[in-house]
C-alpha positions in Angstrom: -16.5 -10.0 -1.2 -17.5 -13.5 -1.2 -20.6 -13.6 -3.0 -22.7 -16.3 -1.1 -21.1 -15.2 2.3 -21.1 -11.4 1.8 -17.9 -11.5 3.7 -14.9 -9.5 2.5 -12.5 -12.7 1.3 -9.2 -10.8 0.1 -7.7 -7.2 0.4 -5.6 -5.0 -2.1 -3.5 -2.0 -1.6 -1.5 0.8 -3.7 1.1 1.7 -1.7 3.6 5.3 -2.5 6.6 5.9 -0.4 6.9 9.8 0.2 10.3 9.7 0.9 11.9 13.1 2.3 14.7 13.5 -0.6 13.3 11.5 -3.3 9.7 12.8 -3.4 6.5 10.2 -4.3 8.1 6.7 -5.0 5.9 3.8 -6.6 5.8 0.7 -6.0 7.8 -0.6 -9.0 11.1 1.3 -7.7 11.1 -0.3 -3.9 8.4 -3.1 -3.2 11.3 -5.9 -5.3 14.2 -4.1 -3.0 12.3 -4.5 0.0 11.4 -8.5 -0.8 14.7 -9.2 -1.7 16.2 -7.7 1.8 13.5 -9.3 3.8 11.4 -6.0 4.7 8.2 -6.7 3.1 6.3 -7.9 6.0 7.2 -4.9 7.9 5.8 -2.7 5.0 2.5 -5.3 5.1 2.2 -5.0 8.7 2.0 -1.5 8.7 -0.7 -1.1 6.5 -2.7 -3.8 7.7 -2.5 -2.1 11.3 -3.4 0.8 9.4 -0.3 2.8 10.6 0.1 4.3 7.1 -1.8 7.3 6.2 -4.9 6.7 3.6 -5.4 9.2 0.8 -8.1 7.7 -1.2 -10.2 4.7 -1.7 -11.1 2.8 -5.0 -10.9 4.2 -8.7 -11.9 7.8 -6.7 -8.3 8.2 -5.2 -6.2 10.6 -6.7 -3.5 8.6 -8.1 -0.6 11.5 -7.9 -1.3 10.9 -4.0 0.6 8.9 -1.7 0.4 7.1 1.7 3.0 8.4 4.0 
């Protein structure tokens, strides 16, 4: 939040992969894969149209949980 404005000036996101075979993956095992093939702004796209699935907000989230 921008503190004269009030305005929200910058996002952040935790993003988990629940992939089908192997389980909950964090971002340290696929976010460097996906920037080095190019993917990234799919994977950014996607959450900012909020097409991925939301299990928690802020230092309340459950941080076993993942976005699928």
């Amino acid at each position: 939040m921008g503190v004269a404005s009030g305005r929200v000036v910058a996002v952040e996101t935790l993003v988990r992969w629940d992939h089908p075979v192997e389980g909950v993956l964090t971002p340290d095992t696929f976010i460097d894969l996906t920037e080095s093939a190019g993917l990234i702004s799919g994977i950014t796209n996607r959450v900012l149209e909020g097409r991925s699935t939301p299990v928690g907000v802020g230092a309340h989230a459950d941080s076993t949980s993942a976005c699928r």
